[in-house]
C-alpha positions as semicolon CSV with decimal commas, in nm:
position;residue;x (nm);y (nm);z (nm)
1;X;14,652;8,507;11,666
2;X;14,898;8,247;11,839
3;X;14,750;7,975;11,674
4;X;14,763;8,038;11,315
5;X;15,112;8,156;11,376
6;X;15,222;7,834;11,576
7;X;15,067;7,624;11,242
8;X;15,218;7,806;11,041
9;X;15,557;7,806;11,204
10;X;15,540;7,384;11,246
11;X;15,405;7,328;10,904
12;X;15,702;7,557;10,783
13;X;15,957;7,409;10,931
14;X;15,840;7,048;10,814
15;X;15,841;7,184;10,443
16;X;16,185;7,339;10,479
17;X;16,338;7,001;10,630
18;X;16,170;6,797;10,368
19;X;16,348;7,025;10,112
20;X;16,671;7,058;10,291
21;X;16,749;6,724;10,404
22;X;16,755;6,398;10,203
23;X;16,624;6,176;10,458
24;X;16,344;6,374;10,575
25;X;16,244;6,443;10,239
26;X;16,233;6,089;10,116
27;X;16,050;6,009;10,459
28;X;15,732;6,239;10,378
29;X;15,516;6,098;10,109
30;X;15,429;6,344;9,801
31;X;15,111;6,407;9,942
32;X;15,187;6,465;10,301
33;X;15,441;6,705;10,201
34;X;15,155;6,865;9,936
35;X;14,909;6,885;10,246
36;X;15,170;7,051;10,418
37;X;15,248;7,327;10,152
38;X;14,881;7,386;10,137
39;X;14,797;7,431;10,544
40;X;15,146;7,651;10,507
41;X;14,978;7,878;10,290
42;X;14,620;7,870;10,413
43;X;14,755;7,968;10,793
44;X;14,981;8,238;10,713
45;X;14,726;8,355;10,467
46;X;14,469;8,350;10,687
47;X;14,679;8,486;10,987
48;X;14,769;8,828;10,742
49;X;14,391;8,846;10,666
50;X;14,329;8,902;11,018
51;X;14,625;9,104;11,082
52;X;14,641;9,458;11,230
53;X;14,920;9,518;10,944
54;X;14,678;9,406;10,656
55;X;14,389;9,621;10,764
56;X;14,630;9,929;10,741
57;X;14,769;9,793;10,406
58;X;14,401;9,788;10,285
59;X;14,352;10,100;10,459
60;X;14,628;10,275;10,280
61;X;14,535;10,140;9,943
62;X;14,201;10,227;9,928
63;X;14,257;10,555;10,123
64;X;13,941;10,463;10,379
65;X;14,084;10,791;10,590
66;X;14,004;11,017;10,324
67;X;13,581;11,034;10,386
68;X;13,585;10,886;10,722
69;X;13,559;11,184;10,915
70;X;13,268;11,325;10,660
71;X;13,074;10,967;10,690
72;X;13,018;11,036;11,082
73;X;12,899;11,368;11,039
74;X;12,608;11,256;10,790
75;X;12,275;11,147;10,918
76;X;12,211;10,766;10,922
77;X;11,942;10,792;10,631
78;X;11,824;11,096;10,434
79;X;11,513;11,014;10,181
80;X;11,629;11,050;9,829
81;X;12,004;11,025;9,904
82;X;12,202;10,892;9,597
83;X;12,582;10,871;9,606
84;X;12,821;10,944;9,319
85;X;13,085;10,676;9,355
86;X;13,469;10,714;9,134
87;X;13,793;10,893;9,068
88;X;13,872;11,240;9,024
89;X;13,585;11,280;8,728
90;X;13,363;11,233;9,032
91;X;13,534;11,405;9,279
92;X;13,626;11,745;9,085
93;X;13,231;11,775;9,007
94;X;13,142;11,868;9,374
95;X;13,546;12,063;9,452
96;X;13,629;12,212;9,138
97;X;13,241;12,285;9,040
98;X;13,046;12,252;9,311
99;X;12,745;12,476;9,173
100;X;12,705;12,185;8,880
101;X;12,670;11,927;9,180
102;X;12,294;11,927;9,253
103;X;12,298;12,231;9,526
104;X;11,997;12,164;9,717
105;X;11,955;11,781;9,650
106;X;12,090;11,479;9,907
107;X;12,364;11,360;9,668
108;X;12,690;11,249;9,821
109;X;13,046;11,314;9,677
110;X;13,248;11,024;9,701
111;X;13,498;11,034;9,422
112;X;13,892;11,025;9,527
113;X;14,119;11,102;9,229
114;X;14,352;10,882;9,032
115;X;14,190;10,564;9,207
116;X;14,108;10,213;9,010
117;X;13,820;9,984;9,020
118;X;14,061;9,765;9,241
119;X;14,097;10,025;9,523
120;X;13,727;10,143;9,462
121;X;13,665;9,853;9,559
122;X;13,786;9,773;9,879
123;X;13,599;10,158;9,990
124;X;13,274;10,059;9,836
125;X;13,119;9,938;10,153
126;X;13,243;10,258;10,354
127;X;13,200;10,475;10,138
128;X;12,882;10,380;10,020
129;X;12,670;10,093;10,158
130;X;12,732;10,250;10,499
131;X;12,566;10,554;10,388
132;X;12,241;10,388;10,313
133;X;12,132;10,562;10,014
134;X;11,853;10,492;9,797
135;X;12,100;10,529;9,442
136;X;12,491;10,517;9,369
137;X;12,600;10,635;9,044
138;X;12,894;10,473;8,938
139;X;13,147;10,627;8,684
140;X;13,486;10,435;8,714
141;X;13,743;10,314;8,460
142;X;13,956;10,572;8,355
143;X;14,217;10,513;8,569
144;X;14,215;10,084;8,500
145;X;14,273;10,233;8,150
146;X;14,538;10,529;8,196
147;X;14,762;10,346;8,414
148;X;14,734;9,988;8,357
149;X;14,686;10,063;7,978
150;X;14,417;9,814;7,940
151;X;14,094;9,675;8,002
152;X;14,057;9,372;8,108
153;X;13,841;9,108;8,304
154;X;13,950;9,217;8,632
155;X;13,788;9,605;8,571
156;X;13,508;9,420;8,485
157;X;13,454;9,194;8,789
158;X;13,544;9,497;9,016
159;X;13,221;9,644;8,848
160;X;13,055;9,370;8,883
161;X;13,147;9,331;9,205
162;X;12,998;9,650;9,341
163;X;12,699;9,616;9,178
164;X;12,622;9,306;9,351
165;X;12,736;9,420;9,674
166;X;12,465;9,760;9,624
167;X;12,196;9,538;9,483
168;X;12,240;9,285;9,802
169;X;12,150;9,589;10,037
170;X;11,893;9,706;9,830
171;X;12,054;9,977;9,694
172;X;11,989;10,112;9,293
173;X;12,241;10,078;9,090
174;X;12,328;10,389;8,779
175;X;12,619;10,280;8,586
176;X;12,800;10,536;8,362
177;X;12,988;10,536;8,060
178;X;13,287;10,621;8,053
179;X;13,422;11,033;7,898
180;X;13,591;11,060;7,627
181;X;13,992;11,189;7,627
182;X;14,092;11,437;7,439
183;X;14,498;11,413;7,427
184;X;14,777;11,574;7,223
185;X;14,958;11,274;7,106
186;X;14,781;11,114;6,839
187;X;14,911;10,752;6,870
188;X;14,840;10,784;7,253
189;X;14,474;10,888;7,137
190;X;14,441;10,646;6,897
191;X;14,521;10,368;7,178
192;X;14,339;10,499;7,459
193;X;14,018;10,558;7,220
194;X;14,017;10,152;7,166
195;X;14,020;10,126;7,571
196;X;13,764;10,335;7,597
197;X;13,557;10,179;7,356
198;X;13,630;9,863;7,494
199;X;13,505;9,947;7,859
200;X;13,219;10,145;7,719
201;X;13,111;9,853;7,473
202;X;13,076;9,650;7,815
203;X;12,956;9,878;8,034
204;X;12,620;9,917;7,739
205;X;12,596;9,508;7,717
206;X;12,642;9,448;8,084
207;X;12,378;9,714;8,201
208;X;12,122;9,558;7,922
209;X;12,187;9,206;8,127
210;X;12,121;9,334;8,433
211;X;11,842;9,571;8,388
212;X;12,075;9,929;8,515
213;X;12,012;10,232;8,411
214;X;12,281;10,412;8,242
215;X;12,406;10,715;8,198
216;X;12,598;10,764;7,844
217;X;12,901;11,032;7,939
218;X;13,100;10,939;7,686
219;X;12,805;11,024;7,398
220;X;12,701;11,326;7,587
221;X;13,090;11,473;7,557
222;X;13,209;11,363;7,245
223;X;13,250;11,532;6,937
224;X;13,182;11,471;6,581
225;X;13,575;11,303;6,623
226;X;13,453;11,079;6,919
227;X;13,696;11,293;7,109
228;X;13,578;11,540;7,428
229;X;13,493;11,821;7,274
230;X;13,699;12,110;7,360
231;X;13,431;12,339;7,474
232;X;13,355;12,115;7,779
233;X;13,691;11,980;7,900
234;X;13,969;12,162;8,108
235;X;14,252;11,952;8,018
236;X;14,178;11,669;7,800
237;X;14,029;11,397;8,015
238;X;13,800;11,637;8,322
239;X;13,521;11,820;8,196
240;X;13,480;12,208;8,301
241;X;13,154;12,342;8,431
242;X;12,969;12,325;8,088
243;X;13,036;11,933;8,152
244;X;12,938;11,895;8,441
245;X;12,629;12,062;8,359
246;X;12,555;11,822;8,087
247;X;12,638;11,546;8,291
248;X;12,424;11,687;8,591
249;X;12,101;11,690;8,335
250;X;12,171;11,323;8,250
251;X;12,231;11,215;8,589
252;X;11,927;11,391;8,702
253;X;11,719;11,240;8,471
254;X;11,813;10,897;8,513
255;X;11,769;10,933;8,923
256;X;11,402;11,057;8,853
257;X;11,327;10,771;8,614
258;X;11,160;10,465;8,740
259;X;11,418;10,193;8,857
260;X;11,465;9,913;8,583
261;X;11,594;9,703;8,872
């Protein structure tokens, strides 16, 4: 740790005098001074990566404490094990309705709510590859969509992203679509609707590509409006128990078809 921090304080202080003083400026060629900025960064970039304080940033972000203590108490491999991977349209499934989450089978819980792709991310390996299932079943977006108020390529490489990292240790891969909303304000609707349809439109193209199977949510819930239909939603956005029995047929179905990759 002394090292990167002694770079970084040397090459610091020669970029600062370049910039402060005339003469030590004009005695630095351009592209010393440019080789300087760069090792500047690159040191104290490298020094936070491997920084007690960035692991507990991370840590924080991604809320790693949240399933830790759960992770240890599972056995190292159980045949059949898939994991359902997301927000809270995951997580309220096996909390809020836990007799609609498989009773009986080796399926995992590992949705947090009001998370992103982006801090999905950074858990994915904890809170999933570490598990060593055979399956995950992914349903994220929602959140990229409610709170950022758009799709765009980075919710798509944080998808992407995971999918590699399952395929790379062998792991199957079920993407889902994402639900439909259901909200009061009709403008908001109207918005949130082309999201949705945005992600979705995606999600169908990129799981084509890649050979995934794929679980359609958002056709399973919707109405003849393209809304979720009242009768399976609690508030708008989570379904109730007749959801999550719908969504526990599809899900099952897909995890007993054959694999397309």
């Amino acid at each position: 740790m002394k090292r990167p921090l002694a770079i970084f304080a040397l090459s610091f202080t020669l970029v600062l005098s370049s910039c402060l003083f005339p003469r030590v400026r004009t005695g630095i060629p351009n592209r010393l001074r440019r080789c300087l900025y760069l090792l500047t960064r690159t040191s104290y970039a490298s020094y936070l990566a491997n920084s007690p304080f960035c692991d507990s940033l991370y840590s924080q972000y991604a809320l790693l404490s949240y399933y830790h203590d759960a992770n240890l108490e599972l056995a190292a491999y159980a045949p059949g094990r898939a994991v359902f991977f997301g927000d809270s349209l995951i997580q309220n499934w096996a909390t809020k309705f836990p007799s609609a989450f498989f009773p009986g089978k080796p399926y995992i819980n590992r949705g947090i709510g009001h998370q992103t792709t982006g801090q999905m991310i950074w858990r994915f390996h904890q809170d999933v590859i570490q598990l060593h299932p055979d399956t995950v079943v992914i349903l994220a977006g929602t959140n990229d969509i409610a709170f950022n108020k758009a799709v765009d390529v980075y919710t798509e490489r944080n998808l992407q992203t995971m999918v590699e990292m399952a395929r790379h240790h062998g792991i199957r891969v079920v993407l889902c679509t994402v639900p439909p909303l259901n909200m009061g304000d009709i403008a908001q609707q109207t918005y949130l609707d082309g999201r949705v349809r945005i992600l979705n439109d995606w999600l169908l193209r990129y799981s084509v590509q890649q050979h995934l199977s794929l679980i359609d949510d958002f056709a399973a819930l919707s109405d003849v409006t393209g809304r979720m239909a009242p009768s399976l939603t609690v508030d708008g956005v989570h379904p109730n128990a007749a959801g999550y029995a719908i969504m526990r047929q599809l899900a099952q179905q897909a995890l007993d078809s054959p694999p397309k990759n």
